[in-house]
N, CA, C, O and CB atoms as a CASP TS submission, in Angstrom:
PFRMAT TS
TARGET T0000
AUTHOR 0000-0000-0000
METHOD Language model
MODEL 1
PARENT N/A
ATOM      1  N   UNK     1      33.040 106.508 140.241  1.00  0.00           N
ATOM      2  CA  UNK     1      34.378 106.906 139.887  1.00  0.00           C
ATOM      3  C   UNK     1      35.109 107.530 141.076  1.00  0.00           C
ATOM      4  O   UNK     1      36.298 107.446 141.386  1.00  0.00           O
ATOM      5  CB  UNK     1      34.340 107.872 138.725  1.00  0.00           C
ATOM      6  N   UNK     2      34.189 108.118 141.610  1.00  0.00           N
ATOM      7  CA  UNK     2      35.036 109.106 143.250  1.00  0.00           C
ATOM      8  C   UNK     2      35.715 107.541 144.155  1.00  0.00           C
ATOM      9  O   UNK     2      36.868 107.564 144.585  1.00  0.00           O
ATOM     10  CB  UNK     2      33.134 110.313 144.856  1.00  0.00           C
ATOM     11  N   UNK     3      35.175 106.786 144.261  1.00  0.00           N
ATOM     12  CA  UNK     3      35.027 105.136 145.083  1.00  0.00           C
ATOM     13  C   UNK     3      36.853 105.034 144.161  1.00  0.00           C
ATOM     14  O   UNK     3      37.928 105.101 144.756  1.00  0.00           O
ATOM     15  CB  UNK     3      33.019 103.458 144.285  1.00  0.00           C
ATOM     16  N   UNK     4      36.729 104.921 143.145  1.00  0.00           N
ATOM     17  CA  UNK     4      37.868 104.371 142.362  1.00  0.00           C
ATOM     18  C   UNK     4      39.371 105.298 143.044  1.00  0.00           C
ATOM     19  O   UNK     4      40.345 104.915 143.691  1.00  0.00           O
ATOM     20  CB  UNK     4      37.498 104.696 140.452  1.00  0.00           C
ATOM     21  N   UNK     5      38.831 107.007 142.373  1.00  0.00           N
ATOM     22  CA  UNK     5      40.100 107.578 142.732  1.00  0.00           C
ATOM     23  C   UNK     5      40.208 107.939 144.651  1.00  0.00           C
ATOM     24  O   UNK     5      40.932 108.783 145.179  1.00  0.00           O
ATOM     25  CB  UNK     5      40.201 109.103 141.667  1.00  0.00           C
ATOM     26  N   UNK     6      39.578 107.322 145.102  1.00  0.00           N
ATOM     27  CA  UNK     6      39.727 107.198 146.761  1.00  0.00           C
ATOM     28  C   UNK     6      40.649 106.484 147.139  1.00  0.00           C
ATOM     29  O   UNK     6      41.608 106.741 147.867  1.00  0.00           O
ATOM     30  CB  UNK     6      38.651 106.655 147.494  1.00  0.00           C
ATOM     31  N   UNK     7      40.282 105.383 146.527  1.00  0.00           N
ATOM     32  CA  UNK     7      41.105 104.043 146.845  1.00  0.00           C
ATOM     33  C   UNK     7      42.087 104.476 146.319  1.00  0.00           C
ATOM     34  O   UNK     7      42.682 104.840 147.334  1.00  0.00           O
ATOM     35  CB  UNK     7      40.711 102.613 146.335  1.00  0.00           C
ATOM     36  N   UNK     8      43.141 104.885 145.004  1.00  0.00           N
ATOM     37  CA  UNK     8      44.122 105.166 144.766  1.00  0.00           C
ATOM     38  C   UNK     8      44.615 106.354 145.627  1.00  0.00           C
ATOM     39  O   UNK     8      45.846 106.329 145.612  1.00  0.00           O
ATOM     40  CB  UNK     8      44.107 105.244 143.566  1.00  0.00           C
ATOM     41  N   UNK     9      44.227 107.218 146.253  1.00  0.00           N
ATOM     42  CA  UNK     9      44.544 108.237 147.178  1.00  0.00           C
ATOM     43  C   UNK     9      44.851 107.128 148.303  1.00  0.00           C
ATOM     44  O   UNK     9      45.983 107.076 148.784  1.00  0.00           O
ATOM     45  CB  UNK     9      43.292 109.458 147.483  1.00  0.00           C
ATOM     46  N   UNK    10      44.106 106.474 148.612  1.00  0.00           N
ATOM     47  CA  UNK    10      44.389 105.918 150.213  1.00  0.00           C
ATOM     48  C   UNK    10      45.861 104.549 150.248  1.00  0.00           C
ATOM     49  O   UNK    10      46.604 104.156 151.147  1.00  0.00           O
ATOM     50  CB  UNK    10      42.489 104.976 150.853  1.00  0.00           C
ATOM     51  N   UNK    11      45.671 104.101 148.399  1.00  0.00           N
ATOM     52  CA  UNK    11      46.820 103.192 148.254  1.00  0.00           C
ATOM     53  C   UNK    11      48.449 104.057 148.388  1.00  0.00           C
ATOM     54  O   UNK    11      49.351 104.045 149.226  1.00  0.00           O
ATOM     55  CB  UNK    11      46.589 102.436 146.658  1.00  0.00           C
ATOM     56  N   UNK    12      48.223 104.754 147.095  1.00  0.00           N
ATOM     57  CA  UNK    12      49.535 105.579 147.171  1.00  0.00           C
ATOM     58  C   UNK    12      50.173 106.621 148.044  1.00  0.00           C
ATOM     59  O   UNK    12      51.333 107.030 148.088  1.00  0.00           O
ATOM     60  CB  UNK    12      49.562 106.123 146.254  1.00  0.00           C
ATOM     61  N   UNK    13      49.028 106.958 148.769  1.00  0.00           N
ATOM     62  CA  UNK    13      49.381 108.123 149.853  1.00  0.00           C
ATOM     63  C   UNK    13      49.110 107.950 150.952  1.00  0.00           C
ATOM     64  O   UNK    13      49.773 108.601 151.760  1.00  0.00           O
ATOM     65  CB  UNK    13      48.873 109.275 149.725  1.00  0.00           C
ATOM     66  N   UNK    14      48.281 107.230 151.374  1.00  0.00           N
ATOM     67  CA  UNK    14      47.829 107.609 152.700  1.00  0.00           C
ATOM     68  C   UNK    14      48.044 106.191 153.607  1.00  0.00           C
ATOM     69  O   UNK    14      48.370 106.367 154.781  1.00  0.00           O
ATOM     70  CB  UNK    14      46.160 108.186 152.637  1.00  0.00           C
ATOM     71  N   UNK    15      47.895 104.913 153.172  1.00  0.00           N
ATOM     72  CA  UNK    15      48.208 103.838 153.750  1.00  0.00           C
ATOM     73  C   UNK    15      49.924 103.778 154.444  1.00  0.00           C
ATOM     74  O   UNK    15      50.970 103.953 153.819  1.00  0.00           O
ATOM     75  CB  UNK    15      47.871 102.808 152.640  1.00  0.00           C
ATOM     76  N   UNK    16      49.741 103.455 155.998  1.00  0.00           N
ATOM     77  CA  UNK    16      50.287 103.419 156.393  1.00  0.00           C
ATOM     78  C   UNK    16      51.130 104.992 156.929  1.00  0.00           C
ATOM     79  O   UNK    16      52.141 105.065 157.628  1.00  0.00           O
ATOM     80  CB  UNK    16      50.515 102.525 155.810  1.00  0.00           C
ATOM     81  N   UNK    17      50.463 105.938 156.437  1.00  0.00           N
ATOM     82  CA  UNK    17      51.245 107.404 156.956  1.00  0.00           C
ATOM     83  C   UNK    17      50.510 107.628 158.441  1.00  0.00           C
ATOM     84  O   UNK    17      49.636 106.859 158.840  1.00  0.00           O
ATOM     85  CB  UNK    17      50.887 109.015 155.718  1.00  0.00           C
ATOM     86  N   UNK    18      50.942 108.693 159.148  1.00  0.00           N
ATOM     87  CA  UNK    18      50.438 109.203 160.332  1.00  0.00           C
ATOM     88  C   UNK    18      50.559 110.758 160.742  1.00  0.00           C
ATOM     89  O   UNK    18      51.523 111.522 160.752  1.00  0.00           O
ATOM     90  CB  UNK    18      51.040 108.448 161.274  1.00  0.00           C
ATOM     91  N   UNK    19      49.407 110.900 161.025  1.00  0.00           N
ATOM     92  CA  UNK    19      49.750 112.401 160.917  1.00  0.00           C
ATOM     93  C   UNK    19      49.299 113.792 162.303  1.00  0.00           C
ATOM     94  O   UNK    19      48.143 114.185 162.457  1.00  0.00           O
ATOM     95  CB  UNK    19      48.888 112.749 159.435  1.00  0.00           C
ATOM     96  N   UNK    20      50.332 114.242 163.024  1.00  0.00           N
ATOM     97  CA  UNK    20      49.822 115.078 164.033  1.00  0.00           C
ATOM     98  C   UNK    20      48.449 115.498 163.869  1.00  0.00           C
ATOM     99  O   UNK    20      47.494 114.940 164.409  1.00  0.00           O
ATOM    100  CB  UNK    20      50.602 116.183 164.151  1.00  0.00           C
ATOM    101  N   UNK    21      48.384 116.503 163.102  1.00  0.00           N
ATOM    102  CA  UNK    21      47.073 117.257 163.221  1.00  0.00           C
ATOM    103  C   UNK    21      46.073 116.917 161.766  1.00  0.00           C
ATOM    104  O   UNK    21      46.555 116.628 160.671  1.00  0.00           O
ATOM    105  CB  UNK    21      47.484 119.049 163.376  1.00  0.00           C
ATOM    106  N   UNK    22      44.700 117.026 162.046  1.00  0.00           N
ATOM    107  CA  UNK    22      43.679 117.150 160.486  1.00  0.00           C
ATOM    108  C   UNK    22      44.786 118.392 159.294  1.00  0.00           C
ATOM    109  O   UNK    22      44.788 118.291 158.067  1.00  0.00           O
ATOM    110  CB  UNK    22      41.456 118.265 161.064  1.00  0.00           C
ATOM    111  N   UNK    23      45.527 119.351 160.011  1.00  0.00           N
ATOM    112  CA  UNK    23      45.651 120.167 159.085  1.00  0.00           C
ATOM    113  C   UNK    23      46.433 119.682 158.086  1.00  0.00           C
ATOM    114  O   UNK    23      46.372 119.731 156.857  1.00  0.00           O
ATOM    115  CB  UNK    23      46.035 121.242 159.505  1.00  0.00           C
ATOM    116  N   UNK    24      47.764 118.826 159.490  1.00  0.00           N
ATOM    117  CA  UNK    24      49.182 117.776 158.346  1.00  0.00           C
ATOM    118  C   UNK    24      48.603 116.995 157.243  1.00  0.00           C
ATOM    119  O   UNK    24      49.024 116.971 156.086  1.00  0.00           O
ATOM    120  CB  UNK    24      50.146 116.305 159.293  1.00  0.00           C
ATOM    121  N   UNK    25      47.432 116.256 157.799  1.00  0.00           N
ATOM    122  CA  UNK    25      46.517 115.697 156.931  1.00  0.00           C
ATOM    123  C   UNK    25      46.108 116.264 155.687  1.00  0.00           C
ATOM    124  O   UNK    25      46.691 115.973 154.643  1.00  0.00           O
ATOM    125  CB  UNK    25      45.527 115.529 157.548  1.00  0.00           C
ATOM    126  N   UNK    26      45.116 117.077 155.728  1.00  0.00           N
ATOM    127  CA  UNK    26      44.463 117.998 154.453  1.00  0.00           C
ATOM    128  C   UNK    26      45.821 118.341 153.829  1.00  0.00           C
ATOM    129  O   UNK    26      45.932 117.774 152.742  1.00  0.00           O
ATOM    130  CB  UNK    26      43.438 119.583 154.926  1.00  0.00           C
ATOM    131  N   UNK    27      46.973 119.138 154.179  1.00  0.00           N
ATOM    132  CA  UNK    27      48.115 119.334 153.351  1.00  0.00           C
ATOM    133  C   UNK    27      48.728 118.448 152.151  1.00  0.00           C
ATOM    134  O   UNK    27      48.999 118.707 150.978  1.00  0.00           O
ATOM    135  CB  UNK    27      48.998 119.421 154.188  1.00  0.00           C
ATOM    136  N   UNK    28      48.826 117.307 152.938  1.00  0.00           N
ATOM    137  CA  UNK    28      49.106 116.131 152.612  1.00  0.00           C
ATOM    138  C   UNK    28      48.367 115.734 151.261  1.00  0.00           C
ATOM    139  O   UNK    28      48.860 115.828 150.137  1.00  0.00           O
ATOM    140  CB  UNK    28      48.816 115.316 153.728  1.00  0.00           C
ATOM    141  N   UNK    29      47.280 115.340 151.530  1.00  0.00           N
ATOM    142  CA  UNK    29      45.809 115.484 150.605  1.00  0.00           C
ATOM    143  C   UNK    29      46.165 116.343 149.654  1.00  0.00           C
ATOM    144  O   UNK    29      46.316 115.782 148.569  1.00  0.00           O
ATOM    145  CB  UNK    29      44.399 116.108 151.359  1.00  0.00           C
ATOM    146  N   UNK    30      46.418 117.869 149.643  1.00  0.00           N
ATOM    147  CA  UNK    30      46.243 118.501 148.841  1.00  0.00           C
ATOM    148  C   UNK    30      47.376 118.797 147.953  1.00  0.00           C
ATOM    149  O   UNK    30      47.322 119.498 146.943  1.00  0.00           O
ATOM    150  CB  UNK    30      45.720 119.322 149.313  1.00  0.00           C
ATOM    151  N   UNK    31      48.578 118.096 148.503  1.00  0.00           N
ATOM    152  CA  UNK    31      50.117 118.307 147.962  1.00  0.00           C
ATOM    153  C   UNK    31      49.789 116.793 146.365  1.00  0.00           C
ATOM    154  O   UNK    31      49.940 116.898 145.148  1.00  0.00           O
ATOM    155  CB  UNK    31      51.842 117.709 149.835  1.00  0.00           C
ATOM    156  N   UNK    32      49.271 115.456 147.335  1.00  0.00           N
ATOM    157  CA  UNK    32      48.826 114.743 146.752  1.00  0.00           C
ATOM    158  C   UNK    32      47.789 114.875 145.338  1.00  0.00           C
ATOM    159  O   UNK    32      48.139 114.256 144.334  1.00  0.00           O
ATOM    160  CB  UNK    32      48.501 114.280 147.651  1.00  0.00           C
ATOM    161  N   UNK    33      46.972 115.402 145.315  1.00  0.00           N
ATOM    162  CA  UNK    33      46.602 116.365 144.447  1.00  0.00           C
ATOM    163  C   UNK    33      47.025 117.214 142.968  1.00  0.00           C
ATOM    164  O   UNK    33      46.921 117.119 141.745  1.00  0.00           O
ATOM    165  CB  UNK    33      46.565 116.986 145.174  1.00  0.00           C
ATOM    166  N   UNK    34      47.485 117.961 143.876  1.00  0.00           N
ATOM    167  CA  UNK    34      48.505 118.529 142.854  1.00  0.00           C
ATOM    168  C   UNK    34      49.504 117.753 142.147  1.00  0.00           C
ATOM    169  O   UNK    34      49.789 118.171 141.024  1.00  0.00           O
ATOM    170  CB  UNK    34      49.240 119.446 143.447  1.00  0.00           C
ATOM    171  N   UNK    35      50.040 116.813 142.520  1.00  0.00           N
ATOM    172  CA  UNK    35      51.485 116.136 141.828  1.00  0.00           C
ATOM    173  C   UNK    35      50.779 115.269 140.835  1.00  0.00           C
ATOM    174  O   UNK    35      51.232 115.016 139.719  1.00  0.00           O
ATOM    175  CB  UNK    35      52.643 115.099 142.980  1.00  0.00           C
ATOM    176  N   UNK    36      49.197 114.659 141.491  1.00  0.00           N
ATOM    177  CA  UNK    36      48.733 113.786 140.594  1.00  0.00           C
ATOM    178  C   UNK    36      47.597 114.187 139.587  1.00  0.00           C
ATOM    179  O   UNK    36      46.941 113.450 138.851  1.00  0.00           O
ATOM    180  CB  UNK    36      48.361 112.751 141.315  1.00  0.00           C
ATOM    181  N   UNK    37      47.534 115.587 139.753  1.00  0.00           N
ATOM    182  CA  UNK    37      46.814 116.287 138.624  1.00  0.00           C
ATOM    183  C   UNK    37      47.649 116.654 137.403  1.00  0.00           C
ATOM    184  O   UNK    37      47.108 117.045 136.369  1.00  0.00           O
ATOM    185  CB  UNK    37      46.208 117.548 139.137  1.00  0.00           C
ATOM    186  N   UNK    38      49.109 116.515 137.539  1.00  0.00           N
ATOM    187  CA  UNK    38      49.838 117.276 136.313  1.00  0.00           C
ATOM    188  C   UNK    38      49.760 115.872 135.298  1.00  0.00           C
ATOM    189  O   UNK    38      49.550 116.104 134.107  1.00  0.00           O
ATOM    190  CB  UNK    38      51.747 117.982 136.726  1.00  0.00           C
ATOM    191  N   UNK    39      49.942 114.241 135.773  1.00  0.00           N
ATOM    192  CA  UNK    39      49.853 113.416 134.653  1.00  0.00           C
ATOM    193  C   UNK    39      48.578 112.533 134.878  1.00  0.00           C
ATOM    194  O   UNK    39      48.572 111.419 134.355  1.00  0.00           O
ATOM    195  CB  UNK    39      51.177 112.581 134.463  1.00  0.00           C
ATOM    196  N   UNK    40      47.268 113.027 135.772  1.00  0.00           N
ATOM    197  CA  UNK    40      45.966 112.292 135.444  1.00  0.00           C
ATOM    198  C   UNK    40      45.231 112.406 133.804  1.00  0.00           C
ATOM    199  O   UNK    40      45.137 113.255 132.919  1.00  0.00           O
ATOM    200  CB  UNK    40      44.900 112.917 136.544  1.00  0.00           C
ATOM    201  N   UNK    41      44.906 111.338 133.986  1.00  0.00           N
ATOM    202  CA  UNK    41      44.075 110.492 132.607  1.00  0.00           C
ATOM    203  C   UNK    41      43.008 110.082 133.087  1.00  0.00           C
ATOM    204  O   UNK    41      43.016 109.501 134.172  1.00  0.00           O
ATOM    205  CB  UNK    41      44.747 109.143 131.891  1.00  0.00           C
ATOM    206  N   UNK    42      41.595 110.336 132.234  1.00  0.00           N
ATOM    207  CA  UNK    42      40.585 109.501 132.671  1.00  0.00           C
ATOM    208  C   UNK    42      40.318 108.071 132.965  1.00  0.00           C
ATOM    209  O   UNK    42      41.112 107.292 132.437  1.00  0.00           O
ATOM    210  CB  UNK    42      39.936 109.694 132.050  1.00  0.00           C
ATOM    211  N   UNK    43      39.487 107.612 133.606  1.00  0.00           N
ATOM    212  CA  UNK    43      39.605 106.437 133.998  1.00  0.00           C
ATOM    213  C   UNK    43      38.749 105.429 133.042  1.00  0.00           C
ATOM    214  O   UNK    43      37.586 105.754 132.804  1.00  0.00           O
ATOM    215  CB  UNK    43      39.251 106.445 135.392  1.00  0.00           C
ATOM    216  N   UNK    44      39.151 104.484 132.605  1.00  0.00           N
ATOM    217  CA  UNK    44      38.423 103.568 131.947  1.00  0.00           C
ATOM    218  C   UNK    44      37.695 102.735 132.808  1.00  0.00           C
ATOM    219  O   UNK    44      38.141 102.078 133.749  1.00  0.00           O
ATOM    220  CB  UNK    44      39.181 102.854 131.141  1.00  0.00           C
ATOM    221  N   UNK    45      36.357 102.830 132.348  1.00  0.00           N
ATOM    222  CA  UNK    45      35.420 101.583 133.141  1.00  0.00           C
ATOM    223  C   UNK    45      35.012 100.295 132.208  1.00  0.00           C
ATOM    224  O   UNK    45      34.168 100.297 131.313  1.00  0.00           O
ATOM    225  CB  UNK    45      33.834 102.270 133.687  1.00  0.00           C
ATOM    226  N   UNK    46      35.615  99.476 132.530  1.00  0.00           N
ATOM    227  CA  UNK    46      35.345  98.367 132.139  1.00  0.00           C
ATOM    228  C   UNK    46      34.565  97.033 132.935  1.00  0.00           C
ATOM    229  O   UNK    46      34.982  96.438 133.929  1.00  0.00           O
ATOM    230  CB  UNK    46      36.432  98.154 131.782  1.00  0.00           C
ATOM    231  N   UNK    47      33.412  96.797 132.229  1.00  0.00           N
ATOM    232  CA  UNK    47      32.604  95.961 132.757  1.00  0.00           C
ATOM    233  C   UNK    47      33.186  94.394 132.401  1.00  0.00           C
ATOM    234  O   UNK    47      33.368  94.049 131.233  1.00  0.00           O
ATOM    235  CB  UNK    47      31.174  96.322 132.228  1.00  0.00           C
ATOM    236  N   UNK    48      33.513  93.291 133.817  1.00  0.00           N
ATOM    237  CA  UNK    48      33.714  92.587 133.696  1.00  0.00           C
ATOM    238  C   UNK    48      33.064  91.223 133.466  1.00  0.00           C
ATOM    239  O   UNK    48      32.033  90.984 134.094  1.00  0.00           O
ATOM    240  CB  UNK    48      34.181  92.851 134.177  1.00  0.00           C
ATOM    241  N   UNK    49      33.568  90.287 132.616  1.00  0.00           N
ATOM    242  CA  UNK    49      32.379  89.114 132.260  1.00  0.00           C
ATOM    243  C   UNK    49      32.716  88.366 133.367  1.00  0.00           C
ATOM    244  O   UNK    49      33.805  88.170 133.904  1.00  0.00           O
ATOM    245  CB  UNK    49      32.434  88.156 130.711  1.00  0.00           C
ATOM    246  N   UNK    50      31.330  87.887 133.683  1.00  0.00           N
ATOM    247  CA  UNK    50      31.279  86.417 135.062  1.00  0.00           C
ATOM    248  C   UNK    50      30.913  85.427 134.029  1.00  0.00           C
ATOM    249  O   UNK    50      30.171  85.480 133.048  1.00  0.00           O
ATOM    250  CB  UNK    50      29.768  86.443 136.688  1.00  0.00           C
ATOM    251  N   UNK    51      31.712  84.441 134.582  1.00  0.00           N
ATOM    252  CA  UNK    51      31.228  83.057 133.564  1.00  0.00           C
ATOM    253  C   UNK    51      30.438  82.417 134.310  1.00  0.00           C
ATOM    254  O   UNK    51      30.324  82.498 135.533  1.00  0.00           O
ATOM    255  CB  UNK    51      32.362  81.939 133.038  1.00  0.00           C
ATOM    256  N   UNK    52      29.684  81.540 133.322  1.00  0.00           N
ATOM    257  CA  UNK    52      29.138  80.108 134.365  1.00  0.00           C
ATOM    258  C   UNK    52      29.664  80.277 135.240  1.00  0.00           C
ATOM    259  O   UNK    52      29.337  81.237 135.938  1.00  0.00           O
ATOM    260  CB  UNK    52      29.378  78.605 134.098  1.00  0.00           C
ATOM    261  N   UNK    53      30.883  79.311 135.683  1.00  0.00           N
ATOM    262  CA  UNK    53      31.268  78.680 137.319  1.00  0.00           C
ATOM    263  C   UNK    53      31.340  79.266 138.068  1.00  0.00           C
ATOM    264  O   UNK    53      31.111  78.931 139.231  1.00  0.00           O
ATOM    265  CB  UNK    53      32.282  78.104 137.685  1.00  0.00           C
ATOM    266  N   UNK    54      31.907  81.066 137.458  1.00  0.00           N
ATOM    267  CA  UNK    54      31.627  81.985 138.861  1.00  0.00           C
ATOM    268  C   UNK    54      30.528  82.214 139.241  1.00  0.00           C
ATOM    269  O   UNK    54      30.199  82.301 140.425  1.00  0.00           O
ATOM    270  CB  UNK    54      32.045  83.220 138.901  1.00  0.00           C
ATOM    271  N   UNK    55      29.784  82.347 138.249  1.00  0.00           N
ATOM    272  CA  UNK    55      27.919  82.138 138.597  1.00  0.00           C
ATOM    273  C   UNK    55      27.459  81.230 139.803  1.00  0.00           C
ATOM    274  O   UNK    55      26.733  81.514 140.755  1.00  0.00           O
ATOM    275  CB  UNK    55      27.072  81.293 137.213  1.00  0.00           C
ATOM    276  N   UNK    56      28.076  80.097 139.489  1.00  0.00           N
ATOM    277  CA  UNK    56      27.473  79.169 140.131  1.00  0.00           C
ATOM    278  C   UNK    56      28.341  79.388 141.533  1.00  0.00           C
ATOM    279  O   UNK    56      27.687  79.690 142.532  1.00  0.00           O
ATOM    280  CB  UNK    56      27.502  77.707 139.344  1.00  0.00           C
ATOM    281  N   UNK    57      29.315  79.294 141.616  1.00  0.00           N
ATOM    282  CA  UNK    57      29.948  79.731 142.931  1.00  0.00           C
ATOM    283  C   UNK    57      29.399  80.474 143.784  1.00  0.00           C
ATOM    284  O   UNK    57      29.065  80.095 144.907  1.00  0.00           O
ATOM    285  CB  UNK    57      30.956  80.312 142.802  1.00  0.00           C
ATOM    286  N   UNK    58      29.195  82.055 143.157  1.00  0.00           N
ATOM    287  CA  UNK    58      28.512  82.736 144.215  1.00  0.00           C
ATOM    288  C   UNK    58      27.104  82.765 144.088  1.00  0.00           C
ATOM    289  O   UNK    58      26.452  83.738 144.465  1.00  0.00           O
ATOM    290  CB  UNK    58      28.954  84.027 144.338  1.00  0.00           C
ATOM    291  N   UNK    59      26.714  81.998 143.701  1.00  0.00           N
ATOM    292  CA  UNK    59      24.970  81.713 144.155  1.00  0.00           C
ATOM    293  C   UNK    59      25.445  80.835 145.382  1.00  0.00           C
ATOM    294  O   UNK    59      25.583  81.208 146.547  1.00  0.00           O
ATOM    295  CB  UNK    59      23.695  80.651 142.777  1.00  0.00           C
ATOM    296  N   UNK    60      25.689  79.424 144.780  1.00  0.00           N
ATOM    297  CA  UNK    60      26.248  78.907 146.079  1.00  0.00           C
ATOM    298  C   UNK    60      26.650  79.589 147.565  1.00  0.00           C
ATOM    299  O   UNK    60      25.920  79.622 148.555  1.00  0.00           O
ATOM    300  CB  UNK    60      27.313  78.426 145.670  1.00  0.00           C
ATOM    301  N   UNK    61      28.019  80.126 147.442  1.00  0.00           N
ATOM    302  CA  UNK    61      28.749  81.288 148.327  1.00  0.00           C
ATOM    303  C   UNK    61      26.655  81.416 148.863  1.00  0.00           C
ATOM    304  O   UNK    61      26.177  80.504 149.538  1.00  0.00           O
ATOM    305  CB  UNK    61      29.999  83.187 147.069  1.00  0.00           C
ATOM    306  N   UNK    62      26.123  82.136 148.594  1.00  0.00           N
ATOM    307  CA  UNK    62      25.116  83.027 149.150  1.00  0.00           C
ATOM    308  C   UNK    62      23.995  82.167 149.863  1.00  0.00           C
ATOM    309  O   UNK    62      23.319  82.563 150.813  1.00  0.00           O
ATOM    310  CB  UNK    62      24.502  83.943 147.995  1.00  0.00           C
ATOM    311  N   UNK    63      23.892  80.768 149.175  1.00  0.00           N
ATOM    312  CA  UNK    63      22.773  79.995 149.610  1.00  0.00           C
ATOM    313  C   UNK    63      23.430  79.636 151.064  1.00  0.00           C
ATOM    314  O   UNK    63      22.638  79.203 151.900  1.00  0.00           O
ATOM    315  CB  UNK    63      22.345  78.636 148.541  1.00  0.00           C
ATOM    316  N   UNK    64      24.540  79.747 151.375  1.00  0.00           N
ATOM    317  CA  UNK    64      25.380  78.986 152.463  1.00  0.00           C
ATOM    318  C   UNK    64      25.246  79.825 153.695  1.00  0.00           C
ATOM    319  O   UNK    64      25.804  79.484 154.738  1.00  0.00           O
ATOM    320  CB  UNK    64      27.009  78.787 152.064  1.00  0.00           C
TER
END
């Protein structure tokens, strides 16, 4: 779940920013944080079905 809300930290905030110092950084981070703690919801994990053909694809994909 940490893997999940990373990636949404690095999509919505951090991709593409630049920042003088680690501190602008951590601020940043932690402003981020806060704005997205007042309307976070847990995360649903949902396990996805592979069918046949994707089956067979990435066996394939791997034998190659």
């Amino acid at each position: 779940m940490v893997e999940i809300w990373l990636g949404v930290l690095t999509r919505k905030s951090l991709r593409w920013a630049s920042f003088a110092t680690i501190e602008a950084l951590c601020g940043h981070i932690r402003k981020y944080i806060e704005a997205y703690n007042k309307t976070a919801k847990p995360f649903v994990w949902r396990k996805r079905e592979v069918k046949g053909a994707q089956l067979k694809n990435n066996l394939r994909n791997l034998c190659n």
